[in-house]
C-alpha angles and dihedrals in degrees: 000000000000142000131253080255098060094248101119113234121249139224112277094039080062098050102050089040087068119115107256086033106088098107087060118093126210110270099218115232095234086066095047085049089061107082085206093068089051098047112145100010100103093078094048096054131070113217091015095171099048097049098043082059091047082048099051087028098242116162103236112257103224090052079058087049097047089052104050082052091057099049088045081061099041094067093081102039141087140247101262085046097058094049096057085046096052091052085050092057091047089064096041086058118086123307123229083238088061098035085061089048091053094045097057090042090056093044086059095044089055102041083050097047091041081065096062091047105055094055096061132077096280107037098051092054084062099051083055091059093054089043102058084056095057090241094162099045129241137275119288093210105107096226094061099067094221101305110188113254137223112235099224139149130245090217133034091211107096109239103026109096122000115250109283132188131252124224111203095186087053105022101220136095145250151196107259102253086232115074088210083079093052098078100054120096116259084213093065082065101038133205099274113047092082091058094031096048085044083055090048091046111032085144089079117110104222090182090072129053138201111061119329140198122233096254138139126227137214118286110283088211117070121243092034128094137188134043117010117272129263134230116195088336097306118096116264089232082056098050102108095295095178082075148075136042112000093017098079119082118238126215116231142174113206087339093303106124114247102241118242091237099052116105097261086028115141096257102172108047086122088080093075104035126120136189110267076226118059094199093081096073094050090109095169092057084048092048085047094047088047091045083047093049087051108052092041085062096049093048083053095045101050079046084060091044091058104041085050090043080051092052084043098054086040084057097044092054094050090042087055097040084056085046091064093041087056087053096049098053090046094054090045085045080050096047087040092050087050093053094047091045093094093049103054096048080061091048100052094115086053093047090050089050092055089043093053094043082051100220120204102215095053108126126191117220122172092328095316124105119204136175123241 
């Protein structure tokens, strides 16, 4: 196979100008060289090394070798031999059977190895440029309006689900409309390159459709200007607007709305609801707001503690200054009680008179009992 130019076209140009293949971008061969980029294929593909050469169009290096044997033999035989010996090397070639072999192998290395692509640097920038053509068609949901779709995959395991597409304005997948693209692996697409391509790009518009421009637009909240607003590091206008209130459809019977509780009554709209603020699902400002709560509590209540660790100390210094009153007056009770001492064991008749007359207003203190 060759161009209009004369180069003749390799592998890989082939491959992704089949019919059914358009979704596929052109692995550069710089990519497939690097034995990083093919680690742990080896395992998943029959005949690895024959289809990485088909791939990267090497001759294979025994048939060189052959060949070099056999002219080395030629040189002492005859026509008739040569002959024999050149429809002998026609059979050992490959056969049609093998060539087949070779070619599916090769159609898995490269859709495996067309997942890994498309999730670096270059090959994501590719798949932009398709995408901005609308190479891989638009959502069929209504109220999408024709939002432009992801080819992606619901398993990374080759065989298991065909290739679908991802809406970003309703968050959900489809079959592709064509039945050319029924046939082509999910896995060669993967499962992350629809939420890893919408983190590159978050510029895109996904409520227009046709080719854009990487533009921003004003400020969808009023008071603010600028850039547009984020929500959890995606931009509010990006955040699934193909739902929410007035893009659901609504079942109704001679314009009366079917409950959600009759029998054919539409039971999960809530799938596809949204908040009629945006704001509410910006969990990383209401993190921020609660961290910010918080620490402004605690600020007040170790203000609270100190003003009650100051009253306490205040407290503790009155109730030790009282402390050392008490003493004091103790010690001068005690002095007081030895100089009345004498007197009272003078007095012992007195104090018996006043025990016996049982007076009232006696009062024992250290041993001494005086009238008040």
């Amino acid at each position: 196979m060759s161009t209009s130019s004369g180069t003749p076209e390799t592998w890989i140009a082939s491959f992704c100008s089949l019919l059914g293949h358009e979704y596929f971008a052109e692995v550069s061969e710089e990519f497939i060289e690097d034995d990083f980029n093919l680690t742990g294929l080896q395992s998943q593909v029959q005949l690895y090394k024959e289809a990485l050469e088909m791939i990267l169009d090497v001759e294979p290096e025994e048939d060189e070798d052959e060949e070099e044997e056999e002219e080395d033999d030629e040189e002492g035989e005859t026509g008739e031999e040569r002959m024999r010996h050149a429809g002998e090397r026609r059979n050992h070639s490959r056969m049609p059977s093998d060539l087949s072999m070779i070619e599916g192998s090769a159609e898995l290395l490269y859709g495996l190895i067309h997942q890994r692509f498309i999730c670096s640097r270059a090959g994501i920038q590719q798949m932009s440029e398709k995408y901005e053509l609308s190479h891989f068609g638009v959502c069929p949901r209504t109220y999408c309006n024709l939002a432009r779709t992801l080819p992606v995959g619901l398993s990374d395991i080759p065989g298991e689900d065909t290739v679908k597409l991802f809406c970003p304005s309703c968050l959900d997948v489809y079959v592709p409309p064509n039945s050319r693209f029924q046939t082509v692996d999910g896995a060669f697409f993967g499962r992350t390159f629809g939420a890893l391509f919408l983190l590159t790009f978050p510029e895109y518009d996904l409520t227009k459709n046709g080719v854009e421009a990487l533009t921003t637009v004003s400020s969808l909240y009023a008071g603010q200007s600028g850039g547009s607003p984020t929500v959890n590091g995606i931009y509010a206008r990006n955040t699934a607007p193909g739902l929410g209130h007035g893009k659901i459809f609504e079942p109704k019977i001679y314009g009366f709305r079917v409950s959600e509780r009759a029998r054919s009554g539409p039971r999960m709209q809530w799938l596809r609801s949204k908040p009629d603020d945006i704001a509410d699902l910006d969990e990383t400002r209401k993190h921020n707001e609660a961290e910010q709560r918080r620490i402004g509590t605690d600020s007040d209540g170790d203000v609270r503690d100190s003003d009650h660790d100051a009253s306490n100390a205040h407290v503790a210094v009155s109730t030790g200054a009282a402390a050392a009153g008490v003493r004091r007056t103790t010690t001068g009770s005690g002095s007081a009680s030895q100089q009345l001492a004498p007197n009272a064991e003078g007095s012992t008749d007195a104090q018996l008179r006043q025990h016996q007359n049982g007076s009232p207003m006696t009062v024992d203190a250290n041993g001494v009992e005086s009238e008040l």
